[in-house]
C-alpha atoms as an extended CHARMM CRD file, in Angstrom:
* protein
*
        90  EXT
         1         1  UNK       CA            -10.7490000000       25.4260000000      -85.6490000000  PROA      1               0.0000000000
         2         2  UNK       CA             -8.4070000000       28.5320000000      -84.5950000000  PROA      2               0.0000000000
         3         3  UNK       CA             -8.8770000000       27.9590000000      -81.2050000000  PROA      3               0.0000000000
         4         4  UNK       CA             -8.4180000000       24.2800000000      -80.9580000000  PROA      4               0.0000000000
         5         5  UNK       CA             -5.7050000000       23.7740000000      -83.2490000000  PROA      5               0.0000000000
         6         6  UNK       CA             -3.1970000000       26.8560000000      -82.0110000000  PROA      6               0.0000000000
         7         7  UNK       CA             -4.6090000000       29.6500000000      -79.8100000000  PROA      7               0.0000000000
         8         8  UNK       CA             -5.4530000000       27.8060000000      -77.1220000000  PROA      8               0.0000000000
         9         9  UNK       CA             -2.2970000000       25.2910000000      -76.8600000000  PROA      9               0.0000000000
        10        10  UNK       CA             -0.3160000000       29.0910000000      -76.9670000000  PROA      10              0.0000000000
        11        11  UNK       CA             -2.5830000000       29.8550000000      -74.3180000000  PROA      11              0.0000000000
        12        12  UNK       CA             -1.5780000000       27.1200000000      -71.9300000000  PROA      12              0.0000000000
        13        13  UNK       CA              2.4960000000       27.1290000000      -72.8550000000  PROA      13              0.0000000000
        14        14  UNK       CA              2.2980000000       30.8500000000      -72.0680000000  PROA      14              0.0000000000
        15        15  UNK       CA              0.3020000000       30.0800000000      -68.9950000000  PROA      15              0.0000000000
        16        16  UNK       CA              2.8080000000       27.7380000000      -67.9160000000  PROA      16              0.0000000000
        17        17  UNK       CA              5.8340000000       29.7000000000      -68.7350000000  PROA      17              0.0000000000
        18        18  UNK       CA              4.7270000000       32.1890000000      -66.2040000000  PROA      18              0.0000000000
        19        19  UNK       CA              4.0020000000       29.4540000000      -63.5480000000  PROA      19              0.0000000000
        20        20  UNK       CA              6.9390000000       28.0660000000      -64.2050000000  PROA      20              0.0000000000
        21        21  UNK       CA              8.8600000000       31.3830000000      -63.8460000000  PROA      21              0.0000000000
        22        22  UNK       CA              6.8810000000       31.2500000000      -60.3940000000  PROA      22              0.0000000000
        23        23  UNK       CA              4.5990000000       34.5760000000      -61.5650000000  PROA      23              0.0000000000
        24        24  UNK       CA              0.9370000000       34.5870000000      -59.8570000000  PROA      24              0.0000000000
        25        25  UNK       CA             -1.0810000000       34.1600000000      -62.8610000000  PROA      25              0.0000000000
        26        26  UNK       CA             -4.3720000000       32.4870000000      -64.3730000000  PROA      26              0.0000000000
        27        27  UNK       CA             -6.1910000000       32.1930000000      -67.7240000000  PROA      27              0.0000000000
        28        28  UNK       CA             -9.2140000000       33.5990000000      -68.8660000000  PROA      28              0.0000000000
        29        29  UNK       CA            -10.2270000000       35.6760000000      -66.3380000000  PROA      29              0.0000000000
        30        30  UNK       CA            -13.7190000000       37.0570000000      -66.3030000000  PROA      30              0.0000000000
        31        31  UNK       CA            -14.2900000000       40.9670000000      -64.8220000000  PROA      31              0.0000000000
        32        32  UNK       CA            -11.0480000000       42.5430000000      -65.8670000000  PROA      32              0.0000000000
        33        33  UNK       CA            -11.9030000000       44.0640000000      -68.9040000000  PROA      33              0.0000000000
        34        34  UNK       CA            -14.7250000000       46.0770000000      -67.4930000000  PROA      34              0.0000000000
        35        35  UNK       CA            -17.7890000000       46.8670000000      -70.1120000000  PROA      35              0.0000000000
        36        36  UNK       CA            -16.7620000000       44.9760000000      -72.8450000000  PROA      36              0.0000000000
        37        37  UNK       CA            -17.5580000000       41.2190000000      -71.5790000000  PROA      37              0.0000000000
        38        38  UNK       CA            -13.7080000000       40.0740000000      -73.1340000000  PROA      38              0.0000000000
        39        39  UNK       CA            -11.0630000000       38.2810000000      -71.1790000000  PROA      39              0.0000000000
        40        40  UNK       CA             -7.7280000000       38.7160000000      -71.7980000000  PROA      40              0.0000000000
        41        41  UNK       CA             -6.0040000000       34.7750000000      -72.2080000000  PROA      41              0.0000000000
        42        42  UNK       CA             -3.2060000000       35.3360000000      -70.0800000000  PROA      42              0.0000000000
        43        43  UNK       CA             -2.9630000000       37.1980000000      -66.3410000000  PROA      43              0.0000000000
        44        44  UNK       CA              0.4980000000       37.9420000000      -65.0000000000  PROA      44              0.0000000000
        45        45  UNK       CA             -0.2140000000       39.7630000000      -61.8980000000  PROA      45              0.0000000000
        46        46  UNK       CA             -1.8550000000       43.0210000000      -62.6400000000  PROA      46              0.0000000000
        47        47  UNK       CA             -1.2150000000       42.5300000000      -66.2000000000  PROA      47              0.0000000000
        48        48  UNK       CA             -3.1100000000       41.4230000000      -69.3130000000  PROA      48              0.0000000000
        49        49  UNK       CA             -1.9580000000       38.7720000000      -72.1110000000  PROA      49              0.0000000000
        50        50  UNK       CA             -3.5670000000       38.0320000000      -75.1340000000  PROA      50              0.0000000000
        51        51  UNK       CA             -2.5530000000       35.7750000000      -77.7290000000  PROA      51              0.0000000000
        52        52  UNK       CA             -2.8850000000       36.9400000000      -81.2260000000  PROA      52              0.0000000000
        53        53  UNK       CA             -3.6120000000       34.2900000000      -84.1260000000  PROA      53              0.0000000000
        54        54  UNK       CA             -5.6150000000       34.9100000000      -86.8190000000  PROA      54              0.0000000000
        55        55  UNK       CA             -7.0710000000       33.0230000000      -89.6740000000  PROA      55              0.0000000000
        56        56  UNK       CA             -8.7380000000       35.5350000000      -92.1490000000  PROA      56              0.0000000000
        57        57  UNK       CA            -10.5460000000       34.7760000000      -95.0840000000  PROA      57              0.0000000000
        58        58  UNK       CA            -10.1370000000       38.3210000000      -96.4850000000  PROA      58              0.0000000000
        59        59  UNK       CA             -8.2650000000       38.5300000000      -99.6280000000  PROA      59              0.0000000000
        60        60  UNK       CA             -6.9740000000       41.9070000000      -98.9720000000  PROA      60              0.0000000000
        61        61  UNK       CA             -5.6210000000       40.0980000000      -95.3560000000  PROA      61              0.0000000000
        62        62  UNK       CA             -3.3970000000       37.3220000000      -97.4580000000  PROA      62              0.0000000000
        63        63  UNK       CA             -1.6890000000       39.6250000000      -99.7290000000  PROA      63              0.0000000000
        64        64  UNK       CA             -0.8690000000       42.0870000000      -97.3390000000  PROA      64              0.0000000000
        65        65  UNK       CA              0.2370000000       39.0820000000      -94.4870000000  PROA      65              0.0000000000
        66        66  UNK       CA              2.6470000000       37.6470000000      -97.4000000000  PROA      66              0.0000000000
        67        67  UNK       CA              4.0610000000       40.9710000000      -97.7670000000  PROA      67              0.0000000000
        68        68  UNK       CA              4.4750000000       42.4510000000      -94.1460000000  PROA      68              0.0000000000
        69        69  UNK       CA              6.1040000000       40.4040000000      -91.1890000000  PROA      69              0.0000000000
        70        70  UNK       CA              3.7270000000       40.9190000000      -88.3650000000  PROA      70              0.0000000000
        71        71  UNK       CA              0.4110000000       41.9300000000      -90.4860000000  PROA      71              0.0000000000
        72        72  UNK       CA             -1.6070000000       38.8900000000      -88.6120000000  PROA      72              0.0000000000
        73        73  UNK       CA             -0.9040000000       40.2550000000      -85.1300000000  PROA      73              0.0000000000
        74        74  UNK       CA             -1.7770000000       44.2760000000      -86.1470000000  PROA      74              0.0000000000
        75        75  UNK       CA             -4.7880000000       43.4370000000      -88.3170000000  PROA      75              0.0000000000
        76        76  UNK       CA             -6.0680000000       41.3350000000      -85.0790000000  PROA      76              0.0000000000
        77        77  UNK       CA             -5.6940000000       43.5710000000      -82.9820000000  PROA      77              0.0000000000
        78        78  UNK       CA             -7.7020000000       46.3980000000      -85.1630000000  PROA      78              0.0000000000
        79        79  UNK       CA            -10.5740000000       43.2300000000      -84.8710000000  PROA      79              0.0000000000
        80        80  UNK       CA            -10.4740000000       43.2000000000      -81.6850000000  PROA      80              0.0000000000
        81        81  UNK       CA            -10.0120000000       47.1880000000      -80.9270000000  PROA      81              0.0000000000
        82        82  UNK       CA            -13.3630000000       47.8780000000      -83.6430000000  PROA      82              0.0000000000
        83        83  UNK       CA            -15.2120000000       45.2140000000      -81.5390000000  PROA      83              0.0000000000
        84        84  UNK       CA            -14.5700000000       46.2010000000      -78.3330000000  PROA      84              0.0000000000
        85        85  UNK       CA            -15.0540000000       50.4540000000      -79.4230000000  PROA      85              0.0000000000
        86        86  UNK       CA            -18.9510000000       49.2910000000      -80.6380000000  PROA      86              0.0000000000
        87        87  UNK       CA            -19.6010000000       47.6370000000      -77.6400000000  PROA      87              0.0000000000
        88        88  UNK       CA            -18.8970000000       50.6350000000      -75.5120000000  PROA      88              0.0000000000
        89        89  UNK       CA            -20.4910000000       52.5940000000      -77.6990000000  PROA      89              0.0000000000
        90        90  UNK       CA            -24.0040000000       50.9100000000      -76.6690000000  PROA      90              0.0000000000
C-alpha cells in the first residue's frame, strides 16, 4: 500500500525532475548496489537516489515520529542499513 499510494508516484516526479533538468538518469536500476540485490529508485549519473517513506507499525516509531521532524527518513534508513549489513554478512 506504501508503494502504490506514495513511494512510487515520488519515484517518478523525482525521475522526471531530473529529465526535465536534462540529467542522464533512470529508475530502478538493477547491478549497482553490488552484493546486496537492492536498487536504488533514482539514478542521476553516477549517483544513487532513494526515496524514503515509511509506514511503521511500531509503537515506539509513532511516538518518537510525532516528536522529532525527520524520525521517518533516519529510522528508514537504519531498516534499510540492518538489512543490507545481514545480507553481506552471508
Amino acid at each position: 500500500m506504501r508503494t502504490k499510494l506514495w513511494h512510487d508516484p515520488l519515484v517518478q516526479v523525482w525521475h522526471m525532475l531530473a529529465q526535465m533538468a536534462g540529467l542522464s538518469c533512470g529508475k530502478g536500476v538493477s547491478s549497482l548496489m553490488l552484493h546486496s540485490g537492492k536498487r536504488p529508485d533514482v539514478v542521476l549519473f553516477q549517483h544513487l537516489f532513494d526515496v524514503r517513506t515509511v509506514a511503521g507499525a511500531d509503537p515506539h516509531y509513532f511516538c518518537a515520529a510525532a516528536l522529532n521532524p525527520g524520525h521517518g527518513a533516519v529510522w528508514d534508513a537504519a531498516r534499510k542499513n540492518e538489512a543490507w549489513l545481514n545480507q553481506t554478512r552471508l
